[in-house]
C-alpha positions in Angstrom: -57.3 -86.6 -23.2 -57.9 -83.2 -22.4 -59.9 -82.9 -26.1 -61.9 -85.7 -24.8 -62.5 -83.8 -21.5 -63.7 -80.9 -23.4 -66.1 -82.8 -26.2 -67.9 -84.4 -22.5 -68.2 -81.2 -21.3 -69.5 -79.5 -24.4 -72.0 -82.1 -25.3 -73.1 -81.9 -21.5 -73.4 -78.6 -22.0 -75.9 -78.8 -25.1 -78.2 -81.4 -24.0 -78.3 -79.0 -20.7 -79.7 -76.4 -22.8 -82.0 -78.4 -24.8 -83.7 -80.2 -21.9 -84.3 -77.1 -19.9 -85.9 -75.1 -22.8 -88.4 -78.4 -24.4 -91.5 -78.0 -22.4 -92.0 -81.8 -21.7 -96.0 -81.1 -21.5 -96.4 -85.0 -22.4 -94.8 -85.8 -19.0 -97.2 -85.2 -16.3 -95.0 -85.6 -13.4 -92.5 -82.7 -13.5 -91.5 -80.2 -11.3 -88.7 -77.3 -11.1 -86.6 -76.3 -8.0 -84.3 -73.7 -7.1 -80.9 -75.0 -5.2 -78.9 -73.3 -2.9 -76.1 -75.1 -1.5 -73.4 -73.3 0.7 -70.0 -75.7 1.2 -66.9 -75.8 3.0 -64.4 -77.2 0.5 -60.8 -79.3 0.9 -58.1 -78.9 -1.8 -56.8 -82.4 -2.5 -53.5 -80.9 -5.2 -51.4 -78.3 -4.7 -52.7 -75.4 -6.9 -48.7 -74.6 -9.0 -46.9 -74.4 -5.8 -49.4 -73.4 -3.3 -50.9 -75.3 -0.5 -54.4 -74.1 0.0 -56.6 -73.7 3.2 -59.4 -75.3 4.1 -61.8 -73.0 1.2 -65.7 -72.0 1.5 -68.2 -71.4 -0.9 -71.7 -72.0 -2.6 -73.8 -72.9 -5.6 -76.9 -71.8 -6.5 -79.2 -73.8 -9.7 -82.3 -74.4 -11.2 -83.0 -77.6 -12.2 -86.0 -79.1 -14.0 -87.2 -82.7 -13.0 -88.6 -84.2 -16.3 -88.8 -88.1 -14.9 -89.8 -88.8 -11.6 -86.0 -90.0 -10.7 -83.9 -88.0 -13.4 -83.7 -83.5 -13.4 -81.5 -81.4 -15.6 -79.6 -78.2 -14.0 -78.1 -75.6 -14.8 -76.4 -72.6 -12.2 -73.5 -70.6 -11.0 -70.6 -71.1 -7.9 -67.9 -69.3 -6.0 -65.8 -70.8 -4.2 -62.6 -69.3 -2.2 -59.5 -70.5 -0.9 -56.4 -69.2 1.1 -52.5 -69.5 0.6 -50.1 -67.8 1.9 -47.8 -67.8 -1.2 -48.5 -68.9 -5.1 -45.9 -68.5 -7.3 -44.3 -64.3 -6.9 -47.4 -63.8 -4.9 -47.7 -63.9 -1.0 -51.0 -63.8 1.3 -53.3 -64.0 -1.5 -56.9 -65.3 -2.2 -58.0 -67.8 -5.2 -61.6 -67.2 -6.2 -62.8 -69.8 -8.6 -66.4 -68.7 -10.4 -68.3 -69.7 -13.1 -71.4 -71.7 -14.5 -72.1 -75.5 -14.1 -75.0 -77.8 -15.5 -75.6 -81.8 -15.4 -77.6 -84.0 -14.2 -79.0 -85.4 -10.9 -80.6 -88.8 -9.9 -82.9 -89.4 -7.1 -84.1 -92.4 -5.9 -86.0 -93.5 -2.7 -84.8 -95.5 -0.7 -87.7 -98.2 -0.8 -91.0 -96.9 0.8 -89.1 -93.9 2.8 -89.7 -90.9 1.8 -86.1 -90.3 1.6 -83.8 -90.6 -1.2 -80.2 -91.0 -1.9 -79.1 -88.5 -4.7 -76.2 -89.2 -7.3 -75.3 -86.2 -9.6 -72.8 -85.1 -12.3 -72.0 -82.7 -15.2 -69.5 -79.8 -16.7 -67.9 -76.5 -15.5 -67.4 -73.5 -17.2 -65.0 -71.1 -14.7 -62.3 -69.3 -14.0 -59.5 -68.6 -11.5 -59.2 -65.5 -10.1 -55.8 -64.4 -8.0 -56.7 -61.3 -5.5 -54.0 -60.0 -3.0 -54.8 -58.6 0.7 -56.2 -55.1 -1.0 -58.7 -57.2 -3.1 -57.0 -56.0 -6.1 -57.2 -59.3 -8.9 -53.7 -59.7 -9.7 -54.2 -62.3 -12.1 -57.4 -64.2 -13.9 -56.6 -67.6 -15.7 -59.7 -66.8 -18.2 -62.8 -69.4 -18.3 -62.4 -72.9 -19.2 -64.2 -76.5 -19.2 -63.9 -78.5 -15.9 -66.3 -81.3 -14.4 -67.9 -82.2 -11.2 -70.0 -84.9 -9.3 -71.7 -85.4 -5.8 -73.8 -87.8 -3.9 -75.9 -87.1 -0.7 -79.1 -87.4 1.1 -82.4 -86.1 0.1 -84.5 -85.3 2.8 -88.1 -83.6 2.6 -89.7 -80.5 4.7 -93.1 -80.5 3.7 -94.4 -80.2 0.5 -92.1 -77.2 -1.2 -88.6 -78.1 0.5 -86.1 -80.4 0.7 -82.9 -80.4 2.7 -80.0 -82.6 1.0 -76.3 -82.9 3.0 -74.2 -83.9 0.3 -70.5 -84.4 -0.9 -68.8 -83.6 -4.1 -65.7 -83.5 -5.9 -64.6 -80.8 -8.8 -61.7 -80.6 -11.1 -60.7 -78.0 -13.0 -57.2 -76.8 -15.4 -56.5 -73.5 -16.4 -53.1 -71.5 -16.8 -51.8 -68.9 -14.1 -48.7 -66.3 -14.9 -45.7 -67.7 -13.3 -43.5 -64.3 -13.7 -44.3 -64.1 -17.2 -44.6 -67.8 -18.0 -48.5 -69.3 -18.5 -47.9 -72.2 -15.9 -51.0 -75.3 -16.0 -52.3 -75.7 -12.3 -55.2 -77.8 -11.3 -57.5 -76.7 -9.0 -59.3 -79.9 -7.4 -61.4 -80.5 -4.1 -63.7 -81.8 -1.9 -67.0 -80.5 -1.0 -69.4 -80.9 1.7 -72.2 -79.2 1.5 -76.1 -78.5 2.6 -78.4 -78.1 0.3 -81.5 -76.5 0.4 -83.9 -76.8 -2.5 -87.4 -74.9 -3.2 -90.0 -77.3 -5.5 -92.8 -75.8 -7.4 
């Protein structure tokens, strides 16, 4: 299962990469955006033995549109979360970080000019354990993950759009437990408002 996992995310990776760097001059409708998307975010597991706040966070991409409906992306997150204890530690901060790219769908919804949005792809990130001094007391190393969101597209003129949406992310990576590598999952929620420059 998990090499399956990590075969989706690589291949998601690669046609990632491919699409954004082939010019797609024979298309003539194309355009390119720039993303930013700040969240509030709601762990749904326990990550090891911690119960985690209510976290925050954003995302920022670039995406290239090469069908009217269908745009490639590729960009970076951090996200942050609370506990008061994981594992030895206690009052600590979880900092998850890392690169992302997939895929986004748009379609309108009949003649309206707004559209619903459906979107999807692979994480590359790490965990990072910091205590109250901001000191990184631990740092599970990067690793493959996934993620997907649906929302509204709404447009501000001709160079913006303004999208609420929701996602979900999942992600595995090993944390010290003493001196024991111990799995833990970090999975959530995400709503989120994003804002997106065309041109």
């Amino acid at each position: 299962m998990k090499s399956n996992s990590k075969n989706i995310s690589s291949s998601v990776l690669l046609l990632s990469i491919i699409l954004l760097m082939f010019p797609f001059k024979t298309i003539a409708q194309y355009k390119w955006s720039l993303n930013l998307r700040p969240a509030a975010n709601f762990a749904t597991l326990k990550l090891g033995d911690a119960t985690l706040e209510k976290g925050f966070g954003g995302i920022g991409t670039i995406a290239y549109q090469f069908v009217p409906q269908l745009a490639i992306y590729a960009g970076w997150s951090w996200n942050q979360f609370s506990t008061d204890h994981l594992f030895e530690y206690n009052n600590i901060d979880v900092q998850e970080t890392g690169y992302r790219t997939g895929l986004t769908f748009t379609q309108p919804f009949g003649s309206s000019k707004f559209k619903y949005l459906l979107g999807g792809g692979a994480l590359y990130n790490h965990i990072e354990v910091e205590n109250a001094d901001g000191t990184i007391i631990d740092d599970s190393g990067h690793g493959w993950g996934w993620q997907a969101e649906t929302g509204l597209v709404f447009p501000l003129g001709n160079h913006f759009n303004l999208a609420p949406t929701v996602g979900y992310q999942a992600l595995k990576r090993n944390l010290n437990n003493g001196n024991v590598a111990t799995s833990v999952d970090l999975n959530y929620v995400s709503a989120g408002l994003k804002l997106s420059y065309l041109f």
